[in-house]
ROSEFI-720668 format. One line per 10 residues: number of its first residue (from 1); their letters; for each residue x, y, z of N, C-alpha, C, O, CB. Coordinates in steps of 0.1 Angstrom, whole numbers. Last residue first. Glycine has a CB too. Layout:
residues N
NUM = A = X Y Z X Y Z X Y Z X Y Z X Y Z  ... .
END
This chain:
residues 97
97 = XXXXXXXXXX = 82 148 -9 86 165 -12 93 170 -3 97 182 -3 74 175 -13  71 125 0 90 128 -9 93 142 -6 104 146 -1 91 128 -31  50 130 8 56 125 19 71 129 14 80 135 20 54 108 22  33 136 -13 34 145 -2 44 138 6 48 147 14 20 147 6  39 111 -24 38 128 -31 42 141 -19 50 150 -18 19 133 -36  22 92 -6 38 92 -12 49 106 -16 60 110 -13 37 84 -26  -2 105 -10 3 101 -1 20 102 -3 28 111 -1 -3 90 1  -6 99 -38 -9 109 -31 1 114 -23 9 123 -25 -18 106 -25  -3 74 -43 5 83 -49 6 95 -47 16 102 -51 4 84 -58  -25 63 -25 -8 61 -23 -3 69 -28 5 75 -20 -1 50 -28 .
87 = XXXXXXXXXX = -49 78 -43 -45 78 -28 -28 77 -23 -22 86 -18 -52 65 -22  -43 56 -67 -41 72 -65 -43 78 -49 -34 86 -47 -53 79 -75  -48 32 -60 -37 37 -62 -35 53 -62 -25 59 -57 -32 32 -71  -75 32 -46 -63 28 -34 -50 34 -43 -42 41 -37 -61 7 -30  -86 38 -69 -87 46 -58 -79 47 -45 -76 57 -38 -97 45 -55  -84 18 -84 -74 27 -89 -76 35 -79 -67 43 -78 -75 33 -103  -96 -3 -70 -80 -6 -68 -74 10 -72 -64 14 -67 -74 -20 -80  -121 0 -72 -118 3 -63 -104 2 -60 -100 7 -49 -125 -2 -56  -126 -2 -99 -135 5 -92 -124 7 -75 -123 18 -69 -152 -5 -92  -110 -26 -112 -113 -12 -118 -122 0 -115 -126 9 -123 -115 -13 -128 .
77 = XXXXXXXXXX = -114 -45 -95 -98 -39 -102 -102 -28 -104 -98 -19 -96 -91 -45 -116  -139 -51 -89 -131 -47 -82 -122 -36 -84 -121 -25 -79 -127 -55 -79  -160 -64 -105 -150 -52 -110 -145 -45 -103 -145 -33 -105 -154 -43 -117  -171 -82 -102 -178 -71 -91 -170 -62 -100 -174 -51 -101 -176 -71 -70  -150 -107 -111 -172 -104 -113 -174 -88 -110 -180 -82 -119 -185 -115 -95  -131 -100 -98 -134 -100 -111 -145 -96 -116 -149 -87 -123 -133 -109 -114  -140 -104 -69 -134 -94 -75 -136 -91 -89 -143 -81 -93 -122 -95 -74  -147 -135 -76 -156 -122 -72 -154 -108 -74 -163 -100 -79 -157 -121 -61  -125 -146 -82 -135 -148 -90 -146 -136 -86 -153 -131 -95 -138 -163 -88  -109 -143 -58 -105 -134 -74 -115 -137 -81 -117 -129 -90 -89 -139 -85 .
67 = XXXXXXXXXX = -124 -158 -42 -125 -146 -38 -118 -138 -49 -121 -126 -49 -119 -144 -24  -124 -181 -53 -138 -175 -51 -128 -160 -48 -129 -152 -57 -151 -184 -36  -94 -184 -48 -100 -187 -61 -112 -181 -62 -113 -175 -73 -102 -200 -63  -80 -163 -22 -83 -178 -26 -93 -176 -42 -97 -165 -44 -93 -185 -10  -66 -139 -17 -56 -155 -16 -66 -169 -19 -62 -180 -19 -49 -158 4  -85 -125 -20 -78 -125 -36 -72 -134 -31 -68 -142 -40 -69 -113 -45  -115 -121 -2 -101 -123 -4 -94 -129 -12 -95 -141 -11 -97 -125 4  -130 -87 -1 -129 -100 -9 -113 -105 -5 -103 -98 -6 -133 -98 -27  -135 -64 5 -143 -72 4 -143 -89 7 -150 -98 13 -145 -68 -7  -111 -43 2 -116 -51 -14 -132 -58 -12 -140 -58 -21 -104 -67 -19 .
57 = XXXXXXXXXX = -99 -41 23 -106 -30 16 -113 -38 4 -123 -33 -2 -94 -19 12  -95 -64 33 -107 -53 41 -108 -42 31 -117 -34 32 -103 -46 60  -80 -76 14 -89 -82 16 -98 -76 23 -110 -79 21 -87 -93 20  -57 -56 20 -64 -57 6 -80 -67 12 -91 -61 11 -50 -67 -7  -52 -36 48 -55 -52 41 -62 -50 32 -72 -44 34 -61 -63 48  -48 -11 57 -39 -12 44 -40 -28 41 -32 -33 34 -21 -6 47  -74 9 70 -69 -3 68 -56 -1 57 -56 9 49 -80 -13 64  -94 31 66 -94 24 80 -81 10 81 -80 3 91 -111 17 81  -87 50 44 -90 38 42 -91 31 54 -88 20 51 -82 34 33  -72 76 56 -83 76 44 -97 64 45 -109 66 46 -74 72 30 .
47 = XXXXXXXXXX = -60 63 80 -69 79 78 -75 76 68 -86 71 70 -60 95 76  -43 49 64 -54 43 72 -61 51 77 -72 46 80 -51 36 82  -27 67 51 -36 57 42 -47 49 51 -57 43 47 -26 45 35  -12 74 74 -18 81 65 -31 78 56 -41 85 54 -10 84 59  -3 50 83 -10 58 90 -20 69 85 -31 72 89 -2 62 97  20 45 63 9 33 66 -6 40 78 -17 34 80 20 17 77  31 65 65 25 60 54 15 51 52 6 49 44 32 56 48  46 60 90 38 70 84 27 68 72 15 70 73 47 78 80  57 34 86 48 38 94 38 54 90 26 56 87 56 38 108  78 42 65 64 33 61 53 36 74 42 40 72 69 13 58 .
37 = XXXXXXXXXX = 93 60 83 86 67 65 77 54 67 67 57 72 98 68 45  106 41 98 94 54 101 84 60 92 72 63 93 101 66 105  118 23 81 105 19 90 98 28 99 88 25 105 107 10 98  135 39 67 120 35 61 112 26 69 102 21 64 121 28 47  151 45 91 143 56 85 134 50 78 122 55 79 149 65 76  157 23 96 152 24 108 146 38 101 136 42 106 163 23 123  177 18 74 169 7 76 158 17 86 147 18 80 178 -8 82  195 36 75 186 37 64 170 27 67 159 29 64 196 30 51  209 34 100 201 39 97 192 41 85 181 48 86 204 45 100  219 5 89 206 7 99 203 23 102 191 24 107 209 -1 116 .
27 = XXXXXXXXXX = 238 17 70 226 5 62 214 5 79 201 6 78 237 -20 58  243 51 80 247 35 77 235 31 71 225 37 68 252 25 90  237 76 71 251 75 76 254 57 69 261 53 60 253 78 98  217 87 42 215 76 52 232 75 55 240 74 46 207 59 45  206 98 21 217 101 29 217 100 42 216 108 51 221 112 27  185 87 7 198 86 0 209 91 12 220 87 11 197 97 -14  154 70 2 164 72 15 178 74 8 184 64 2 165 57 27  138 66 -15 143 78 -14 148 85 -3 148 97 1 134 85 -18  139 38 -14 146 45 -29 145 58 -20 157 61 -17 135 46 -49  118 37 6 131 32 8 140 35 -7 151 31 -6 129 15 13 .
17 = XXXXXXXXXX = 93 45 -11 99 51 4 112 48 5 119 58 3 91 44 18  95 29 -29 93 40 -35 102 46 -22 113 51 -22 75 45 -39  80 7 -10 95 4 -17 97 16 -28 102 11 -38 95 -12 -27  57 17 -3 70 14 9 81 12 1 92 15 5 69 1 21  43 16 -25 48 31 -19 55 29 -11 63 38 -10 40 40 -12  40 -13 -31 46 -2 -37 51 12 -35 59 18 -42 41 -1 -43  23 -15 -13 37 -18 -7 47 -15 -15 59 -15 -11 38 -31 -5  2 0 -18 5 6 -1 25 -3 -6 36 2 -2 -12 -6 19  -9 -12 -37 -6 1 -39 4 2 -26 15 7 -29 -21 12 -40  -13 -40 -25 -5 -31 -35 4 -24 -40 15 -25 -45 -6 -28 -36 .
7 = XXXXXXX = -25 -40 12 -25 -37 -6 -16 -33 -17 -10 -22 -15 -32 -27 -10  -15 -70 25 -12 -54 20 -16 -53 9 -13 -59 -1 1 -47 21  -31 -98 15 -22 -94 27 -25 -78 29 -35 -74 34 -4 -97 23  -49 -113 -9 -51 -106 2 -46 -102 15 -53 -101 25 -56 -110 5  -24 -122 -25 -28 -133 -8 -41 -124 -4 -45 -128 7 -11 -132 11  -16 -108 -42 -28 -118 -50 -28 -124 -35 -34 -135 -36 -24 -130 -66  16 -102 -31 5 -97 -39 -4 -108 -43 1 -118 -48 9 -88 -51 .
END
């Protein structure tokens, strides 16, 4: 988080994803279910958002000094981050159920 890699929100929902693997035979199937659940997830959110890179959705890229200094400036955080999070939660919501 803070590289401009994945957003966030998005990798917080992959580790949300993998908690709600419970009746998994073994550790690779568990493993090989939350890399379908994240693909999904990651597909879903790219329907919305064309992307899950923080830096293509933001603009800006937060792995370097100018680019949190801009964010900051522009009010990134609080214009366009809570939209990526509520989306995920969305997303996620629909995916647990």
């Amino acid at each position: 988080m803070g590289m401009g890699r994945d957003c966030g929100a998005v990798t917080g929902a992959f580790m949300a994803l993998g908690f709600a693997i419970r009746n998994a035979a073994s550790e690779k199937e568990a493993r090989f279910k939350a890399y379908d659940l994240a693909g999904e997830f990651a597909r879903r959110f790219e329907a919305l958002h064309a992307t899950i890179v923080c830096r293509e959705l933001l603009g800006v890229d937060l792995g370097t000094s100018d680019g949190r200094e801009k964010a900051a400036r522009d009010n990134l955080f609080r214009t366009i981050c809570p939209v990526m999070v509520r989306d995920a939660a969305q997303i996620l919501s629909e995916m647990i159920r």
